[in-house]
N, C-alpha and C positions, 0 to 999 in steps of 0.2 A: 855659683858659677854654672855657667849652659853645660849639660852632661857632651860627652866628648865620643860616646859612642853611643850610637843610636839604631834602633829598629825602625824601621817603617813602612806601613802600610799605606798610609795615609792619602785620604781620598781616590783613591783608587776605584771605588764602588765598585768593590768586587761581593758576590752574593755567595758566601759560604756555608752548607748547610751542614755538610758533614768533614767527619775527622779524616775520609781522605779527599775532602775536599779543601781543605784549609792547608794538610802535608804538605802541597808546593812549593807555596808561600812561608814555612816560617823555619825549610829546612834550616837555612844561615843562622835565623834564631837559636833553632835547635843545640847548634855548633856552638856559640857563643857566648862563652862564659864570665866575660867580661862587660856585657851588656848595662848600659844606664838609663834609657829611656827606649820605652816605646811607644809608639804612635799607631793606634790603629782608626780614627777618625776616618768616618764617610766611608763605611763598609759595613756591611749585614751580615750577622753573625749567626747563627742557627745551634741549638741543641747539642749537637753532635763537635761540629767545630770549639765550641766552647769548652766542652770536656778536655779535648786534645788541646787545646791549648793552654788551658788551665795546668794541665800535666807538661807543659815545656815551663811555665812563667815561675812554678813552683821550684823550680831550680835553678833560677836566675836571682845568685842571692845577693848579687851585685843591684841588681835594679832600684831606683830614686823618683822615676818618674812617670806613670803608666797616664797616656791620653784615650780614654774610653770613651769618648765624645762621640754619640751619634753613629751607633752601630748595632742596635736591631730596627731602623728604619722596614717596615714591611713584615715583621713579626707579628705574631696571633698571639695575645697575651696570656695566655699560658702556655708560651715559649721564654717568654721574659722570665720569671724567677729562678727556673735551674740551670740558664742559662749565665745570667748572672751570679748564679749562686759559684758555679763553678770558675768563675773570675776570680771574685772576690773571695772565695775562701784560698786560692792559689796566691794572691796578690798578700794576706793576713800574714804569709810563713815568710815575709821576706823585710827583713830586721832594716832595710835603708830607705823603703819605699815612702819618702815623705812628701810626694804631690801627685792625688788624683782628680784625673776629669772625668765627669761622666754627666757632662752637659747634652741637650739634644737627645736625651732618654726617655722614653713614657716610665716614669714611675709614679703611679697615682698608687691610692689604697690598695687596691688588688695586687699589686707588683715591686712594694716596698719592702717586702720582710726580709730578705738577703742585703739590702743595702743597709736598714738600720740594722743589722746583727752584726756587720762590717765596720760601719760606722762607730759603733760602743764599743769596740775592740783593737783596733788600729793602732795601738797607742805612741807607734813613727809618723802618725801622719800630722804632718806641719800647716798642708794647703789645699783644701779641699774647694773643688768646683763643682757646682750644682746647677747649672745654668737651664731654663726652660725644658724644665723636668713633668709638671702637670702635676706635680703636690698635690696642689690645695691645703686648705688649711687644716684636717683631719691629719693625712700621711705628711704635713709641714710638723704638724706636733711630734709627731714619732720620730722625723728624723732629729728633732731638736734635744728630744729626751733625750738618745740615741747621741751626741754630740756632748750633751749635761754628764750622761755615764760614760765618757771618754774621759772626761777629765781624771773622774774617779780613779780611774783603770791608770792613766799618768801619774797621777799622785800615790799611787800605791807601786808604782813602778818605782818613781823615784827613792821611796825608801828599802828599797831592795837593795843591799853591796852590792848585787853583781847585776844592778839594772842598766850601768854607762849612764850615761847624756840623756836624758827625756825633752825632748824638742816641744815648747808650748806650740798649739795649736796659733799659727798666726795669720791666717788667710782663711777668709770665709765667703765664698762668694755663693749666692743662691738668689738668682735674680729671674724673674719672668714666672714666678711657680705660683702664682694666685695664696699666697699665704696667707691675705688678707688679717683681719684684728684677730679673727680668732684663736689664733695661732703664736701671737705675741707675746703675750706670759711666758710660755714655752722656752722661746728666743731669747727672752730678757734671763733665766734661766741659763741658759746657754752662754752667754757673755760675763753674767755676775760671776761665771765658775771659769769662763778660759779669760783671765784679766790680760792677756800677753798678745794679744788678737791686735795687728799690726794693720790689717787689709780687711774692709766689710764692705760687700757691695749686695744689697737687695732692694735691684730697681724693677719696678712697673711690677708690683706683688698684689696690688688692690687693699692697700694700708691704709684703714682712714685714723681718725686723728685719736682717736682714745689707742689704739694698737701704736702708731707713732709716740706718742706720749708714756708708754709703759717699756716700749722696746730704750728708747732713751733715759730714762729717770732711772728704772730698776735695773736697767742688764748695759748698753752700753755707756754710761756713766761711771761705771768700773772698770773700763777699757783705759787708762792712761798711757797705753804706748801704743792708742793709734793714730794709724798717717793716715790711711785711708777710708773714705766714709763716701758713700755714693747712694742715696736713696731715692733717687728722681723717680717722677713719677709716679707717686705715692701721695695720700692727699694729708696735710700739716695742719692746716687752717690755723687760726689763731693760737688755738689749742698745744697745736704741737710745734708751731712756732715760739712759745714759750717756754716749753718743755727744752727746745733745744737753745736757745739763751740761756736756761738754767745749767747745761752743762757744758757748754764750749769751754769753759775756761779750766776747766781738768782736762782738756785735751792739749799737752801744750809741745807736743810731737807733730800735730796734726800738718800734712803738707796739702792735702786736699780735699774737700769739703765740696759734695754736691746734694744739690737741694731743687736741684730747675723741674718743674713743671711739677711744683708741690704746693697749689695755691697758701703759700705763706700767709697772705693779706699783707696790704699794706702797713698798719699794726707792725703785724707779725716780724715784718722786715725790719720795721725799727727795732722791735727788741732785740733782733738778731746782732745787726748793725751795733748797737748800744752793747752787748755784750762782747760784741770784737773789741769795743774799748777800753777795755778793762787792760788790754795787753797781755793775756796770757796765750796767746794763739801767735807767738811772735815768728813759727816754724812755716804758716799757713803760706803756701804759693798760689793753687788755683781754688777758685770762687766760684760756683755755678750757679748762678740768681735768675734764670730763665722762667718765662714764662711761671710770675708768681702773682701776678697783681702789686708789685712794685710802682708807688707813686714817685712823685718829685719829694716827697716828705722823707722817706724809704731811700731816697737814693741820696738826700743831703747829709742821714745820717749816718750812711757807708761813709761819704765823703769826710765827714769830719773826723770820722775815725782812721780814715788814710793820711788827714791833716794831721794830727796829731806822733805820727808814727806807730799806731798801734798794730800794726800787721806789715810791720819792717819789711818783711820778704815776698808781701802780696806783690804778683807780678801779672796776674790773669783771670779779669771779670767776666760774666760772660752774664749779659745784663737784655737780652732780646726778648720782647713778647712781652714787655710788661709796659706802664701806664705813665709814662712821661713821654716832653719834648725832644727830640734828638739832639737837639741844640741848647738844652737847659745848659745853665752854669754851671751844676754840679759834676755834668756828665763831663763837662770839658775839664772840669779840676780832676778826676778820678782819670781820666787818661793825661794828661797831663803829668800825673803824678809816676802812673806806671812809666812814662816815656823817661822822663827822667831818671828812673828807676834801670832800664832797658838801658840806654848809653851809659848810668855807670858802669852795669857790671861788664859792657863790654870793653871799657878802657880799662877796668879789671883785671878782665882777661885776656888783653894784649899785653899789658903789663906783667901777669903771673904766667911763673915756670912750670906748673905743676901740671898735672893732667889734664890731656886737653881732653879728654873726657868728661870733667868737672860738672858738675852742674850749675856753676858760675858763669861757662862757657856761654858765648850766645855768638849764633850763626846768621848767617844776611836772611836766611830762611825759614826763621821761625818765628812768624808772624802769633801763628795759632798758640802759643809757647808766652806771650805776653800783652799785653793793654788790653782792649776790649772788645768782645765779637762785635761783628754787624749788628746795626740795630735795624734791621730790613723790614720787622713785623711789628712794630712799637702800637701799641693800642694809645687812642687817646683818652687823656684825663678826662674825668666824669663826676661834677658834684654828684649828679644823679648814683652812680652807681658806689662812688663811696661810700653816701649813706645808705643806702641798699648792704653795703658789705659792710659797717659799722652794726645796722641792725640785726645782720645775722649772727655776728661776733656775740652780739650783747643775749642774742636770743641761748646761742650756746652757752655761755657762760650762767644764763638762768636756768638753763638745762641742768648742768654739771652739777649747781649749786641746789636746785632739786631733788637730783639723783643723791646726793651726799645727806639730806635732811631724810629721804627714804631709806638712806641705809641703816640711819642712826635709828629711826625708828622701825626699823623691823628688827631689830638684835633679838626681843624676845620672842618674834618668830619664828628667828632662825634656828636660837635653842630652843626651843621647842619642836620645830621642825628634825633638828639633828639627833632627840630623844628617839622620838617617834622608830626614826630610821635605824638609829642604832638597835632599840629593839626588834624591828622588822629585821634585821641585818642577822641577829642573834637567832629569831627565831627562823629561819629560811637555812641557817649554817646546820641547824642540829637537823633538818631533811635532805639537803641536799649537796653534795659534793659540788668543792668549787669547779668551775670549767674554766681551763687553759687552751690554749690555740698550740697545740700541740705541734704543729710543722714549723712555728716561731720558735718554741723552745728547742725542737732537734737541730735546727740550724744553726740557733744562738751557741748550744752544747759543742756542734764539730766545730765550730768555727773558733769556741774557746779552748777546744784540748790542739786547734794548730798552734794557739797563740806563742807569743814569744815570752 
């Protein structure tokens, strides 16, 4: 339910550097002891103000919802971590707070270590936003690890008598943060441990298809109660168009499913296609198939799979930018199908009593809500370039199959290699003391004696 008492700052672009610069603005706060969200998006926070406020939110033990979105715009980044430090260790001591934003933040490597200390610690938080952060795939790993050792922290709560309710982690969004392949293991990590993850969005990350392929096989493939899944703009190729036919059909909650400007291949689409027909995906509403390289071949075997009833509740393709006729037959069966689809649930919903909030309901006005986008940008079909993209499919697939005869034979490289280093490891321990990042672990320590 939407919190019913709320703070807010919001966009205001007010520029607060110190603590009695911020006093004006959060006396009410101050006052308000009943507080459930607040909002301070589209304001710059400074040093000082962050303390004094850090020192009101720590008594707000009511609090559910903080939106930290884009609020040291204009800060020197060795303002960012004690700044945020002093947020997030305030924000730690408050037992209901299960959704943070803290989208529109620079946190790269230099200015991560207060938010993964927060992160592995939180163990109310239900729905975390990460939106256009500057990660990378280095500070993308830490905060994953940092998410991996939340679960722990959950599951040791839970066995606690007097732990109450531990809220699985079910919202993850972290989109725009350049997380690229490297970072993917991590991820997959990440999902293999919070199975209860309902909502995952990480678009335009610079994913190519072996990180796509590891994020799905190892980590979200153990996700079976999710609906939400949005990874556009991220590259699939054949690779990780297979990867995700192999797991569609354990998702069988799933309500939305984006994949648009993920060069799938044409291939690639039909195995997708082909895997919707299996019928396990019978929850699936909206479909994101944009700009993939989708042929006529790609779009007959969407279609046969809507012939068949295998995606009962598919109501919304969104099929632009890719490699057919506008006027194919398939294209006309596959709207067709949704329209059909569209008038019943509206005679449905004239008919039923129940809430007309429903999602049965359907309005003169929700076009975007069902059949098929515009097909305004349709590339045309190309023997030329299919075989072109046939040969590159064929060439990765020689790749992979390469890569995997190299690995088998370097095993006794690698032990041997791993000897070597163990030794080195052994001898390097009896000269020298290990080194710790010392301002990570004082952080990590206050922020674990606030914990709950």
């Amino acid at each position: 339910m939407p919190s019913t008492n709320i703070f807010s700052l919001e966009g205001q672009g007010l520029k607060l550097d110190t603590a009695a610069d911020v006093e004006p603005h959060i006396r009410s706060l101050r006052d308000d002891d009943a507080v459930e969200e607040i909002r301070l998006a589209g304001n710059t926070l400074g040093v000082g103000a962050c303390e004094e406020l850090g020192k009101v939110l720590e008594t707000k033990k009511t609090l559910k919802i903080a939106n930290l979105a884009d609020i040291f715009t204009s800060r020197l980044l060795d303002e960012i971590p004690p700044s945020l430090s002093s947020l997030l260790t305030a924000l730690l001591t408050l037992p209901h707070l299960h959704t943070v934003n803290l989208s529109d933040n620079a946190f790269g490597l230099n200015t991560q270590a207060p938010l993964v200390a927060f992160l592995s610690s939180h163990v109310p938080l239900q729905h975390l936003i990460l939106n256009n952060n500057g990660l990378g795939p280095r500070a993308g790993v830490l905060v994953a690890d940092a998410l991996t050792a939340l679960h722990a922290k959950k599951d040791a709560a839970r066995k606690e008598s007097t732990a109450g309710e531990v809220p699985d982690l079910e919202t993850i969004i972290c989109g725009r943060n350049r997380l690229e392949s490297g970072s993917m293991e991590a991820w997959a990590k990440v999902f293999s441990a919070h199975r209860g993850v309902k909502e995952v969005k990480m678009v335009q990350n610079g994913i190519r298809q072996e990180g796509i392929a590891a994020l799905l096989t190892k980590g979200l493939a153990h996700a079976t109660s999710l609906r939400v899944l949005d990874l556009q703009d991220n590259t699939f190729t054949r690779i990780g168009s297979r990867a995700l036919a192999q797991v569609l059909p354990g998702w069988t909650q799933l309500r939305e499913l984006g994949v648009g400007d993920c060069l799938l291949s044409a291939r690639g689409g039909v195995a997708v296609a082909e895997a919707f027909g299996g019928g396990s995906n019978h929850a699936l509403r909206v479909l994101r198939l944009q700009y993939n390289g989708l042929d006529s071949t790609a779009i007959k075997a969407l279609a046969d799979t809507l012939g068949k009833d295998a995606l009962p509740s598919l109501r919304r393709v969104e099929l632009n930018g890719n490699r057919f006729e506008e006027d194919d037959d398939q294209v006309e069966r596959i709207r067709d199908i949704l329209s059909e689809r569209k008038d019943a649930a509206a005679q449905s919903s004239t008919k039923s009593t129940s809430d007309p909030n429903s999602d049965n309901t359907v309005d003169d006005d929700d076009d975007e809500e069902w059949g098929i986008d515009s097909l305004s940008d349709l590339e045309e079909e190309s023997d030329e370039e299919e075989e072109e993209e046939e040969e590159e499919e064929d060439e990765d697939e020689a790749a992979d199959s390469k890569a995997a005869d190299k690995d088998e034979s370097d095993d006794e490289k690698d032990l041997k290699a791993e000897r070597v280093l163990k030794e080195a490891d052994q001898a390097e321990a009896e000269n020298v003391a290990e080194e710790k990042d010392e301002g990570v672990d004082r952080l990590a320590e206050k922020l674990a004696r606030t914990g709950l």
